[in-house]
C-alpha positions in Angstrom: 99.5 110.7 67.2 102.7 109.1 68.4 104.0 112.3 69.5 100.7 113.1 71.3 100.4 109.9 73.2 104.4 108.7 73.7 107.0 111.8 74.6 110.0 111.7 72.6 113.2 110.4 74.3 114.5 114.0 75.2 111.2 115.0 77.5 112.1 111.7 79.1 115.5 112.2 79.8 114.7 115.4 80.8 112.6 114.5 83.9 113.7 115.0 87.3 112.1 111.5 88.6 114.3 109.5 85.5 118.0 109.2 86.8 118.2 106.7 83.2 116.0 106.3 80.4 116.8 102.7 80.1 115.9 101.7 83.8 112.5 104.2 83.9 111.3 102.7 80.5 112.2 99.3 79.9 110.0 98.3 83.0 107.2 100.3 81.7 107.6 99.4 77.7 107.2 95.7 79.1 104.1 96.4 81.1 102.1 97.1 78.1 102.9 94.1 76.1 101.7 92.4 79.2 98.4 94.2 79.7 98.1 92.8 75.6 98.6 89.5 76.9 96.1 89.7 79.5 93.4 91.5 76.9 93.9 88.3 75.1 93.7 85.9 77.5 90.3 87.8 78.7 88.8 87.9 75.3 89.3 84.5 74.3 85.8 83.7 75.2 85.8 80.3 76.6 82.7 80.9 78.4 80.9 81.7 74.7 82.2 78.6 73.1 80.9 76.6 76.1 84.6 75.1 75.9 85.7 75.6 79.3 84.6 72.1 81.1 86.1 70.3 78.5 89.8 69.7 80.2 88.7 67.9 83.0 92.2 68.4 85.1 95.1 70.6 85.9 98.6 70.3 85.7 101.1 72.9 85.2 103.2 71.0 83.3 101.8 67.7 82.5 99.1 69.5 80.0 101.1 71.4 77.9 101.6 68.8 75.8 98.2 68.1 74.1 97.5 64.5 72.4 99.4 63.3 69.8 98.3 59.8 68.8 94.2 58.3 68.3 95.2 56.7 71.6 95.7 59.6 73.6 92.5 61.5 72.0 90.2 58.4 73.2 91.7 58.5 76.5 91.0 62.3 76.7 87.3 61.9 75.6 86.9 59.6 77.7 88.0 61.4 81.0 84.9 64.1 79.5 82.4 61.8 79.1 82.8 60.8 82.8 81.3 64.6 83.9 78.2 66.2 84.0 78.9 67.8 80.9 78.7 65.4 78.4 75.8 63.2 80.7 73.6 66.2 80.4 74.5 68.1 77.3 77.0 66.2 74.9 75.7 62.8 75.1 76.3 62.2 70.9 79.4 64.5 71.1 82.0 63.3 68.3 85.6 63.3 69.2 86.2 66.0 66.5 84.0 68.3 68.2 85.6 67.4 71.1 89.1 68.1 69.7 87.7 71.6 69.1 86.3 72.3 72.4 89.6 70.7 74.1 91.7 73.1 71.8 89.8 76.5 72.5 90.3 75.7 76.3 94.0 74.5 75.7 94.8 77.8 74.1 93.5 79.6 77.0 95.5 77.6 79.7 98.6 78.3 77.3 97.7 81.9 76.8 97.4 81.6 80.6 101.0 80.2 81.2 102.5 83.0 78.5 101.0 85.9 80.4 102.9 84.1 83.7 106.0 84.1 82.0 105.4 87.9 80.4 105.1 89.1 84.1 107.6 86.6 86.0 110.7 87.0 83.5 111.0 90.4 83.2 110.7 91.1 86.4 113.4 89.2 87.7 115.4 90.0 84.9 115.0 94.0 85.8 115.4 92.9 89.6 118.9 91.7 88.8 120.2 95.0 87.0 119.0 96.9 89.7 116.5 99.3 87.5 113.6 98.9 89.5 112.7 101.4 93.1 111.8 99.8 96.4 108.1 100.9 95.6 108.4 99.4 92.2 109.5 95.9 93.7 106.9 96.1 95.7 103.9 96.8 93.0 106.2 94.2 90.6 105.8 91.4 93.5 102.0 92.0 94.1 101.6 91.9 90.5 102.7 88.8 89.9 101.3 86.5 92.7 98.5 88.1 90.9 99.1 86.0 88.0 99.8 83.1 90.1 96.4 83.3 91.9 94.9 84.0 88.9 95.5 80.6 87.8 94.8 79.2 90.9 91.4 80.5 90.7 90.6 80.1 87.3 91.4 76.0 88.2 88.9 76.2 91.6 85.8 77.9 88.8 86.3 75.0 86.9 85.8 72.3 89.0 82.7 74.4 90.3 81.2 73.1 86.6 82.4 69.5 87.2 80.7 68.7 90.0 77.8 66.3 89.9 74.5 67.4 91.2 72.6 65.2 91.6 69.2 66.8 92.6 69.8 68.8 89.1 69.0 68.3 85.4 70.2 71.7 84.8 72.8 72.2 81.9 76.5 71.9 83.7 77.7 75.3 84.3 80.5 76.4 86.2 79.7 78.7 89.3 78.9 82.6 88.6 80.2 83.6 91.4 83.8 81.8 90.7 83.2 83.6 87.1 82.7 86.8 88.2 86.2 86.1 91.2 87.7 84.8 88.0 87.3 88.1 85.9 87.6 90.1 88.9 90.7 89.2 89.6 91.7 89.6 86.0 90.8 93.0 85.6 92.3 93.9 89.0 95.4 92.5 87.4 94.9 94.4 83.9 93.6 97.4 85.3 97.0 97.4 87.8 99.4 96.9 85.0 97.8 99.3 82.5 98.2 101.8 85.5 101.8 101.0 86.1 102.7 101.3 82.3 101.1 104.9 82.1 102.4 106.1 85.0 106.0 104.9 83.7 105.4 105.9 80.1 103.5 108.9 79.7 104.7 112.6 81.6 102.4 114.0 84.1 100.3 117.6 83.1 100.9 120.1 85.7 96.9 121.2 86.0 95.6 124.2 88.1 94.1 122.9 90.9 90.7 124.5 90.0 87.3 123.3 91.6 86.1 122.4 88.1 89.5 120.2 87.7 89.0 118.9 91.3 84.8 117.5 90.2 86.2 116.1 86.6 88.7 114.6 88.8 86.4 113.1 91.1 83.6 112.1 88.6 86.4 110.5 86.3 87.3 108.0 89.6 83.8 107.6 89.5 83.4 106.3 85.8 85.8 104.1 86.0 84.5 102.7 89.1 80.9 102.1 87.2 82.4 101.0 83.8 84.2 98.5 86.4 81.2 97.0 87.8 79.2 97.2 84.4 82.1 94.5 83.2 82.2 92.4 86.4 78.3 91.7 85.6 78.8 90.7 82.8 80.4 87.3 84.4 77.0 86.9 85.8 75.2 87.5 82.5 77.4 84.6 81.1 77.5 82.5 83.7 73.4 82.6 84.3 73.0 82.5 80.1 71.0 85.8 81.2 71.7 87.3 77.9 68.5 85.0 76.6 66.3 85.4 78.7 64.5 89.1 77.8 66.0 89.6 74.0 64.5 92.8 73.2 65.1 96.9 73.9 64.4 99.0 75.6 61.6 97.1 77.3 62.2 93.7 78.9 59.7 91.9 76.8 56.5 93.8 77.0 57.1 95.4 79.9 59.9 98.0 81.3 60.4 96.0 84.9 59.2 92.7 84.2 57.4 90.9 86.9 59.9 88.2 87.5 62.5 90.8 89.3 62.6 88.6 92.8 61.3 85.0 92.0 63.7 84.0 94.7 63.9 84.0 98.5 65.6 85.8 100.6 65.8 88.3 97.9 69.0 89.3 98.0 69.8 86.0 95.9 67.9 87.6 93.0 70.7 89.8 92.1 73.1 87.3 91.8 71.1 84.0 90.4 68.2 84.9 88.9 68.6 85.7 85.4 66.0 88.0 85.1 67.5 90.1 87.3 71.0 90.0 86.5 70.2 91.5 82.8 68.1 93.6 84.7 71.4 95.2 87.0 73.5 94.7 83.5 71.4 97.2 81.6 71.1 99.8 84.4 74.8 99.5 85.1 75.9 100.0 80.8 72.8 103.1 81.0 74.5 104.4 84.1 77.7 104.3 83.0 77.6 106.0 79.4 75.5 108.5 81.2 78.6 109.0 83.4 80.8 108.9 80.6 78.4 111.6 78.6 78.5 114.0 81.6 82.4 113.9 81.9 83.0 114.8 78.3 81.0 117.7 78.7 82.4 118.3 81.8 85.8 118.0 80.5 85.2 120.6 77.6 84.5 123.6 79.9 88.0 123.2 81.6 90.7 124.0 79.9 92.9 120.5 79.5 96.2 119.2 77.4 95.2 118.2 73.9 96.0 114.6 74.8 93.8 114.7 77.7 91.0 115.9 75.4 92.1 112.8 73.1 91.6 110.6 76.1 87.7 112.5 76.5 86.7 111.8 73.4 87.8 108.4 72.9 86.0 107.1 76.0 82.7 108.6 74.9 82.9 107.2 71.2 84.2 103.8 73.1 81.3 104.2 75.2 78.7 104.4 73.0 80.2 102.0 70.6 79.9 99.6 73.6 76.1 100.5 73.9 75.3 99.7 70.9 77.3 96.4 70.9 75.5 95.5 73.7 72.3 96.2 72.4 73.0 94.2 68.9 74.2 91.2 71.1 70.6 91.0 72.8 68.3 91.4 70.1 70.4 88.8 67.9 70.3 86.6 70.9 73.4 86.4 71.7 75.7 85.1 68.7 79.6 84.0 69.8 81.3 86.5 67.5 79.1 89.6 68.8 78.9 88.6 72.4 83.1 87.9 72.0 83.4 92.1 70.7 81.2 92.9 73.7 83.1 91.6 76.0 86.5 93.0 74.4 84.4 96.1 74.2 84.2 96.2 78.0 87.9 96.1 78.5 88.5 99.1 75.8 86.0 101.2 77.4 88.1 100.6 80.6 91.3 101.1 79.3 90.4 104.4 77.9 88.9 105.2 81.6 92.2 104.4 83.0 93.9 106.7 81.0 92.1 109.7 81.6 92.0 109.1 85.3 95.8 109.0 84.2 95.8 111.9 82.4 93.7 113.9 85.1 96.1 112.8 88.2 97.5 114.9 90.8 101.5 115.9 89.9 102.9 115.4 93.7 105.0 118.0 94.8 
């Protein structure tokens, strides 16, 4: 398998685009260890532990060093207790449960900061030796102010939660449509960097340009567009708590399209803030897209392809029906953190594995 997936060091040094190995690969070994990173920082779940209101303030440096003394801890809680938050939802909150809550979003801030550092070092360590191309500067910049409005925006969704609204007795929630920018932006980033490593790391196929090749081309874009999408709803399925809402399948309670569709006015609002609606667009997007995903591995099968392309085929459809029915077990259990947490992780596999056969599939330039 390591053969398959990772060309031994003589087919590198072998091709014409590779004037070292050292400056073609060390670039693209560290991309994936960063794309890691970020697949960590994603699936830490913050939103599913309701922990991500809990540090009520940002400082780059100032916060990475948590409380030490009883002192310190007080102070802390009682910064929280001054927000909606606790007001609305945490009134009899201890301050052990709020040391737990304060550490899950801690560790994602630090995760935050270590993904930084994964992009920003090595790329200006690599910029000084001279191994990267003008065109890779210029993907290596873009990707990292990536990171650094990443950060930026994951700051501007929180305060959206610590507002007070005081026309509302709703629970304190940050904004889904700063959720959804938020994980956007992050799978932009992922997506770009898993792109970049692939394209460094693995040698093109040189594929006939048949018609057949040129549709499983063009319906692979299009997968990975839809599995795309199918994740970026899901930010609005956490953000609305829309998972709870209908919690059974294949029906939406006793019904297929339950009445409640466009409760709101104008209705273009329903697709974005009404729950009903937004588990509504997340099941037809995750039908929709294992459909796709079903139709390109049989697609793929009647051309003839590289055995690691074939690899790539069949992992996406097993991923995508894996996610299905993770997706399915998460609603009818009604939601529990642990399941919800491999659903969402589940959504960045299946797109992964879409990445790399668009990868595999891509036009050799001549």
């Amino acid at each position: 398998m390591q053969r398959l997936l990772f060309p031994p060091l003589k087919a590198l040094m072998g091709r014409p685009s590779l004037r070292l190995l050292v400056p073609r690969a060390a670039p693209g070994a560290q991309v994936p260890l960063r794309s890691g990173l970020r697949v960590g920082e994603t699936g830490l779940g913050r939103r599913l532990t309701e922990s991500g209101l809990s540090m009520v303030d940002w400082h780059l440096i100032k916060e990475m060093k948590p409380p030490t003394s009883q002192g310190e801890w007080e102070a802390e809680f009682q910064k929280y207790q001054q927000f909606p938050e606790f007001k609305i939802l945490n009134h009899d909150m201890t301050l052990a449960e709020f040391k737990f809550i304060w550490y899950m979003e801690y560790s994602h801030r630090m995760w935050g900061r270590l993904v930084g550092l994964a992009y920003i070092l090595p790329a200006a360590y690599f910029w000084r030796k001279g191994w990267l191309s003008r065109g890779m500067k210029g993907r290596v910049l873009a990707l990292c102010g990536l990171v650094c409005f990443q950060g930026l925006l994951g700051w501007y969704m929180v305060k959206s939660g610590l507002e007070e609204k005081p026309d509302s007795h709703d629970i304190p929630r940050v904004s889904q449509y700063r959720l959804a920018a938020h994980l956007g932006s992050a799978l932009v980033l992922y997506c770009a960097s898993l792109w970049t490593s692939l394209s460094l790391l693995l040698p093109q196929h040189k594929l006939p340009e048949t018609r057949q090749l040129l549709w499983l081309r063009r319906l692979a874009h299009g997968t990975a567009g839809l599995v795309f999408l199918t994740a970026l709803s899901g930010a609005f399925v956490a953000g609305l708590d829309a998972g709870l809402v209908y919690n059974s399948f294949p029906k939406m309670g006793e019904s297929w399209i339950p009445e409640d569709l466009f409760t709101f006015s104008p209705i273009l609002r329903n697709a974005f803030e009404n729950p009903t609606m937004v588990q509504f667009d997340h099941r037809i997007l995750g039908i929709s897209s294992v459909t796709a995903v079903t139709a390109l591995y049989f697609l793929s099968r009647r051309v003839p392809l590289p055995r690691r392309t074939k690899v790539a085929a069949l992992t996406l459809l097993a991923l995508a029906y894996t996610q299905v029915g993770l997706g399915i077990s998460t609603l009818l259990l009604y939601v529990p953190t642990p399941l919800a947490a491999t659903h969402q992780s589940g959504s960045l596999a299946l797109l992964s594995v879409a990445l790399w056969l668009m990868n595999e599939l891509r036009r050799v330039p001549k």
